[in-house]
C-alpha positions, 0 to 999 in steps of 0.5 A: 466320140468315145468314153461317153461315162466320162463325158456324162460325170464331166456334165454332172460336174459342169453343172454342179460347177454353174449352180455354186457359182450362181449361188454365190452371187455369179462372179464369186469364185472358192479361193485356192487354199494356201495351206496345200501349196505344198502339195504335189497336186496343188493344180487341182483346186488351182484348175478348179478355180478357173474352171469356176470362173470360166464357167460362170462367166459363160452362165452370165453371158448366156443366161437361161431361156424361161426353165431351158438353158441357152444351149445354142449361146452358150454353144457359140461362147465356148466355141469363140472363146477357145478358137484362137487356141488352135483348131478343136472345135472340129473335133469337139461337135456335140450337143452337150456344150456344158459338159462333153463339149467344154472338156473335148474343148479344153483337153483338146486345146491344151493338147495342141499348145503342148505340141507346138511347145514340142515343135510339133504342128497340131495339124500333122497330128492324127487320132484327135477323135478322142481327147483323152487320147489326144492329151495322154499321147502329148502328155507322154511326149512332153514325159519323154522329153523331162527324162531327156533333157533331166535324166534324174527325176530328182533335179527339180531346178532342171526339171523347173527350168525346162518346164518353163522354158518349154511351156512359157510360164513363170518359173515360180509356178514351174518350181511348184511341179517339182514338188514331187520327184516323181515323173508322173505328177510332173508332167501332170502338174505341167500339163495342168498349167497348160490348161489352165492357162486355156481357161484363162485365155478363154476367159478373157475372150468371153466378154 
């Protein structure tokens, strides 16, 4: 897979992730701040906090072995846990599950929920080698079909409404991606409800 940079910082973040939750008694997971809610890029603490929660919940399940990690466990786990979410683990072969894996996994699965919302099959999809080419190219797509159906940017309750109609979510957390009138942060703040309801239901499959 290519962009492998990008694929050691997720690494280095994955493991940061693992060691704060370890510290904080395993299951605690840093509460999004309400203080920012009214900030156009809320999702990210928001994706943060699952990504925290997915992570040690793996580490629980999969603890290490003596001073090496349990690779293969916790392998497997991400592996299960993300299958009923479409078909990534094929694209997603690596020997860094904590890192490389995890992300390939999530960008992947997250990109084929986005697709089926468009109508779209997954398996008639081509360039899945690489999953942030995979999730820039739906990512465009879910932009074009906003600008469609809401040709102006600034009608947040069309904007709102499709978002949730699209992607299945509660229109009060599609309301928050309009907090921006800007098309960009749109379709991010929606893609980022995607993904992190892709940890949530990976989370539940855990155990």
């Amino acid at each position: 897979m290519r962009r492998n940079s990008r694929f050691v910082l997720l690494l280095i973040m994955a493991v940061a992730l693992m060691l704060s939750a370890a510290c904080q008694g395993g299951g605690a997971h840093r509460p999004v701040d309400r203080k920012v809610q009214g900030d156009p890029e809320w999702w990210l603490d928001a994706l943060r906090v699952d990504q925290d929660r997915y992570i040690a919940a793996v580490a629980r399940k999969c603890p290490p072995q003596g001073f090496l990690s349990n690779k293969k466990c916790v392998k497997a786990t991400i592996l299960e846990s993300f299958a009923n979410q479409g078909g990534a683990g094929a694209a997603c072969e690596t020997e860094d599950p904590t890192g490389a894996m995890l992300l390939c996994m999530e960008l992947i699965a997250a990109s084929e929920r986005a697709y089926r919302a468009l109508g779209t099959d997954p398996q008639n999809v081509t360039g899945w080698d690489d999953p942030y080419d995979a999730f820039a190219a739906v990512s465009q797509l879910v932009a074009t079909r906003l600008t469609s159906k809401c040709p102006d940017p600034a009608q947040g309750a069309c904007i709102a409404q499709e978002v949730a109609d699209l992607f299945a979510v509660p229109l009060v957390e599609a309301n928050r991606c309009v907090l921006s009138s800007e098309v960009k942060r749109q379709v991010r703040c929606a893609m980022a409800l995607i993904r992190i309801e892709g940890y949530r239901s990976a989370l539940l499959r855990v155990g």
